[in-house]
VEXGUKE-702074 format. One record per residue (C-alpha): residue number from 1; residue in three letters; x, z, y. Coordinates in nm, 3 decimals, always signed. Layout:
N
   n res    east      up   north
 NUM ALA       X       Z       Y
...
***
This chain:
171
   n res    east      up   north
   1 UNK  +5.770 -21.064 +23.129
   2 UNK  +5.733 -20.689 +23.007
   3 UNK  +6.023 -20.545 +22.821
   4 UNK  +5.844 -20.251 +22.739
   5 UNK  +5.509 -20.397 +22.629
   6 UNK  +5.729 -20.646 +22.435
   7 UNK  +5.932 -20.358 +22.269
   8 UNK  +5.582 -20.188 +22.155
   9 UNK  +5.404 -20.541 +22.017
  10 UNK  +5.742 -20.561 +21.886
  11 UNK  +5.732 -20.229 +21.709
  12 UNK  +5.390 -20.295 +21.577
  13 UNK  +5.510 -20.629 +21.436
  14 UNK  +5.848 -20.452 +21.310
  15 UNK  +5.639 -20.212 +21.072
  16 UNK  +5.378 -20.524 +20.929
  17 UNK  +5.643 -20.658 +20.925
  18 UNK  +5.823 -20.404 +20.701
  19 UNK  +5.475 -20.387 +20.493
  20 UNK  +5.485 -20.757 +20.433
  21 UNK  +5.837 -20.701 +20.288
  22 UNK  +5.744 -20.420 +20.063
  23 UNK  +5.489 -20.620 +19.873
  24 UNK  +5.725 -20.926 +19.877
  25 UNK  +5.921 -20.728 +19.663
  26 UNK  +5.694 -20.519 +19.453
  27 UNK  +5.566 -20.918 +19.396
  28 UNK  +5.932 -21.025 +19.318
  29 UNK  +6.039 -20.732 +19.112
  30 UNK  +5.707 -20.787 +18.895
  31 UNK  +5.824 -21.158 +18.837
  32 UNK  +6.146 -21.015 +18.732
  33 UNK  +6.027 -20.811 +18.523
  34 UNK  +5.772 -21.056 +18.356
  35 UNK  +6.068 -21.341 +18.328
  36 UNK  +6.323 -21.091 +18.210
  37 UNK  +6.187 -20.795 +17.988
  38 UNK  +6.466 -20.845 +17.690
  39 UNK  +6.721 -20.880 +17.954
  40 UNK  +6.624 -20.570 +18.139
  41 UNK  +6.605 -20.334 +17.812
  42 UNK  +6.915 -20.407 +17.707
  43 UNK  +7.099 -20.333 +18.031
  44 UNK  +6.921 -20.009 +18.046
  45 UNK  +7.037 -19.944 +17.672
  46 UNK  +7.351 -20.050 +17.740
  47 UNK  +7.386 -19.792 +18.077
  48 UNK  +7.465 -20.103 +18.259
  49 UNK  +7.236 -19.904 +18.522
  50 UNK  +7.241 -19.544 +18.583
  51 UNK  +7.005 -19.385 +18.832
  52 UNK  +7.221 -19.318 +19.154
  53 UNK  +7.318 -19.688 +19.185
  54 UNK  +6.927 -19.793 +19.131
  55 UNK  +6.794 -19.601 +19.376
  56 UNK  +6.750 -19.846 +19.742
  57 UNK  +6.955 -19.741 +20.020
  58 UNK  +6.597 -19.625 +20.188
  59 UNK  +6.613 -19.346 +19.990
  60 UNK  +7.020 -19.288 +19.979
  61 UNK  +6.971 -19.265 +20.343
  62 UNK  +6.665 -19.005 +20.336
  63 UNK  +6.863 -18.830 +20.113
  64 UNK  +7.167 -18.781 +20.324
  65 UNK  +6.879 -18.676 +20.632
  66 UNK  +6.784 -18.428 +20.405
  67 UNK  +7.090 -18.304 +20.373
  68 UNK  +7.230 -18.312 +20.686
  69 UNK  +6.912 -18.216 +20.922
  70 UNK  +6.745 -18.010 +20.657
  71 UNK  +7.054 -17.881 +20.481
  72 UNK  +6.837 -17.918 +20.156
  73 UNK  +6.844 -18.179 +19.887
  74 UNK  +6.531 -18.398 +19.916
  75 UNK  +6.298 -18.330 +19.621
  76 UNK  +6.260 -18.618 +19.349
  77 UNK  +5.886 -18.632 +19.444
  78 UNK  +5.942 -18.691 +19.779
  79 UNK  +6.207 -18.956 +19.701
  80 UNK  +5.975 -19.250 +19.710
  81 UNK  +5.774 -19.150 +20.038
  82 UNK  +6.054 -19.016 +20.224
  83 UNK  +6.217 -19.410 +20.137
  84 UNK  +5.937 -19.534 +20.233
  85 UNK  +5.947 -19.371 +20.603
  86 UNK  +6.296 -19.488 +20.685
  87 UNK  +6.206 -19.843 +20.572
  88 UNK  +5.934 -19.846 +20.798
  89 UNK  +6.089 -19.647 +21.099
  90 UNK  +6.391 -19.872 +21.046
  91 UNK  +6.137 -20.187 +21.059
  92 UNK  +5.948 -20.083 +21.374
  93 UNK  +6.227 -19.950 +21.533
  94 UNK  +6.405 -20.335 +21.472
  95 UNK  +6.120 -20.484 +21.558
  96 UNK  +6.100 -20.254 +21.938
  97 UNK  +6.428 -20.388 +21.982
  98 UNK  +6.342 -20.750 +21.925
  99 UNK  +6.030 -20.713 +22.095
 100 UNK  +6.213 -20.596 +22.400
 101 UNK  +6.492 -20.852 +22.411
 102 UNK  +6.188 -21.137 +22.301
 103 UNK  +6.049 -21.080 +22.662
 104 UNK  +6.371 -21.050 +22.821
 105 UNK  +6.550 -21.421 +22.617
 106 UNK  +6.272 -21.604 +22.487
 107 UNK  +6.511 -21.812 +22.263
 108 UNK  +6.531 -21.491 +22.073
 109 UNK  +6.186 -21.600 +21.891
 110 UNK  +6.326 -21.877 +21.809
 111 UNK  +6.205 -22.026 +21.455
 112 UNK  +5.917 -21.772 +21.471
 113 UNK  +6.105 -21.502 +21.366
 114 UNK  +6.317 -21.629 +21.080
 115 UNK  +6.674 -21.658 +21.280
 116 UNK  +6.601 -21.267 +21.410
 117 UNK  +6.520 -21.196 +21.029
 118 UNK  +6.823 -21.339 +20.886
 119 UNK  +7.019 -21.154 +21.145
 120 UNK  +6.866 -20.844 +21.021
 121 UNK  +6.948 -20.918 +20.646
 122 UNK  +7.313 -20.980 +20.764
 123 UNK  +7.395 -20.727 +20.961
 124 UNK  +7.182 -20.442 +20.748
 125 UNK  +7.241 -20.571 +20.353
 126 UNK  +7.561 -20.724 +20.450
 127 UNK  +7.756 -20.456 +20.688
 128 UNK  +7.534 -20.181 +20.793
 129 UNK  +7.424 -19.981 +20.385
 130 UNK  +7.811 -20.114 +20.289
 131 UNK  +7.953 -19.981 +20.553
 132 UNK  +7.752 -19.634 +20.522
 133 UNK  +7.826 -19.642 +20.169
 134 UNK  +7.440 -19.685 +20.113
 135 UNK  +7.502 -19.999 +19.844
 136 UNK  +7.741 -20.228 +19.731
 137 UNK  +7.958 -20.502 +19.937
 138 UNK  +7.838 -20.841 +19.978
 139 UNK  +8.082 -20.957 +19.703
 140 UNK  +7.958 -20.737 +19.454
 141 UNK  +7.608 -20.829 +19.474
 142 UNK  +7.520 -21.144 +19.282
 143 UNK  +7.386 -21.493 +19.458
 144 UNK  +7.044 -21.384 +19.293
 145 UNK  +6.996 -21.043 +19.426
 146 UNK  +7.165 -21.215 +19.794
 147 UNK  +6.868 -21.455 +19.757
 148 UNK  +6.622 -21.192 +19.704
 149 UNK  +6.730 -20.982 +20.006
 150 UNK  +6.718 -21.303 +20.217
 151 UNK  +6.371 -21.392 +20.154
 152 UNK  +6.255 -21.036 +20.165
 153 UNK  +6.383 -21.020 +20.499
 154 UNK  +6.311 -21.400 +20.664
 155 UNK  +5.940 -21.278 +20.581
 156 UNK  +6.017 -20.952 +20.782
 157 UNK  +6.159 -21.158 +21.093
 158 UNK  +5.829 -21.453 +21.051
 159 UNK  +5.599 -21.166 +21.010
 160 UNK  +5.718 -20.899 +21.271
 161 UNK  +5.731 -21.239 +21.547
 162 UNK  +5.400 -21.325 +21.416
 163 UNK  +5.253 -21.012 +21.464
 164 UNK  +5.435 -20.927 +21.775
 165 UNK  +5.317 -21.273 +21.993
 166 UNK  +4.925 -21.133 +21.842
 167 UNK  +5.011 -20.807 +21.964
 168 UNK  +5.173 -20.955 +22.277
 169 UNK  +4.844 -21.133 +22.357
 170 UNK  +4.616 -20.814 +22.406
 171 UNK  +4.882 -20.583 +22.614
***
C-alpha cells in the first residue's frame, strides 16, 4: 500500500481515462448527428440553441480562469484547447484522488471503476457545473442527454481503474 504511487497511476489513468471519454463522445455526437440531421437543422433555425448555452462547461470554466487569473477574455481560438486542458486536468486530477484513496480502501475499485465513475458523473454533471452555474440542473436536462453523460463517464471510471491497476503494476 502506497498512497502516493496510487495517486500518480491514478492520475495517469484519470487523463486516459478522460481521453477515452472524449472520443466516446465525439463517437456519440457523430451518431447523433447521423440519426438526427432534420432534427438538428431545425432547432438551429428555430434558435432553439444559441451559442453560450452550447458551449461545455470545460470551456465556461476556462473562460471564467481567463477572466479571473488572466483578467482577459479567452480568445475564441483558444476556446477548444483551453476546454480541452481543464477536462483533462480535471480527469487526472480525479483520477490522483481515486488513485490515492484506491490504495488506502480497496473497495473503492470496486466494479473496476464504474461505481467511482458514476460518482463522478453525479457529483460533477449533477451538483458541481449546476452549482457553479457552468450548465443546467439535473431537471432541465433530458433522460437522453442524462444517459449520455452517464456512459461518457462509467467509461471514464472503467478506464481510469483500468489504467491505474496497469500503471499500479510497474511503480
Amino acid at each position: 500500500m502506497d498512497p502516493i504511487r496510487g495517486a500518480v497511476a491514478g492520475a495517469i489513468g484519470g487523463a486516459a481515462g478522460a481521453y477515452a471519454m472524449e472520443r466516446f463522445q465525439e463517437w456519440w455526437q457523430d451518431m447523433e448527428r447521423r440519426a438526427a440531421p432534420t432534427r438538428r437543422a431545425h432547432a438551429v433555425k428555430d434558435g432553439a440553441t444559441d451559442k453560450r448555452t452550447a458551449e461545455p462547461a470545460t470551456v465556461k470554466a476556462a473562460e471564467r480562469v481567463s477572466r479571473k487569473v488572466l483578467h482577459a477574455e479567452l480568445p475564441e481560438e483558444l476556446k477548444p484547447a483551453a476546454g480541452e486542458a481543464v477536462h483533462y486536468t480535471t480527469g487526472a486530477t480525479i483520477g490522483a484522488i481515486y488513485g490515492f484513496v484506491a490504495e488506502i480502501l480497496p473497495p473503492a475499485r470496486m466494479f473496476n471503476g464504474l461505481l467511482m465513475g458514476t460518482i463522478v458523473w453525479w457529483t460533477a454533471d449533477n451538483m458541481a457545473v449546476p452549482a457553479q452555474k457552468l450548465g443546467k440542473k439535473p431537471e432541465q436536462i433530458p433522460p437522453s442527454r442524462h444517459a449520455y453523460a452517464l456512459s461518457s463517464h462509467l467509461l471514464y471510471g472503467f478506464t481510469t481503474e483500468f489504467v491505474r491497476s496497469l500503471v499500479r503494476l510497474v511503480i
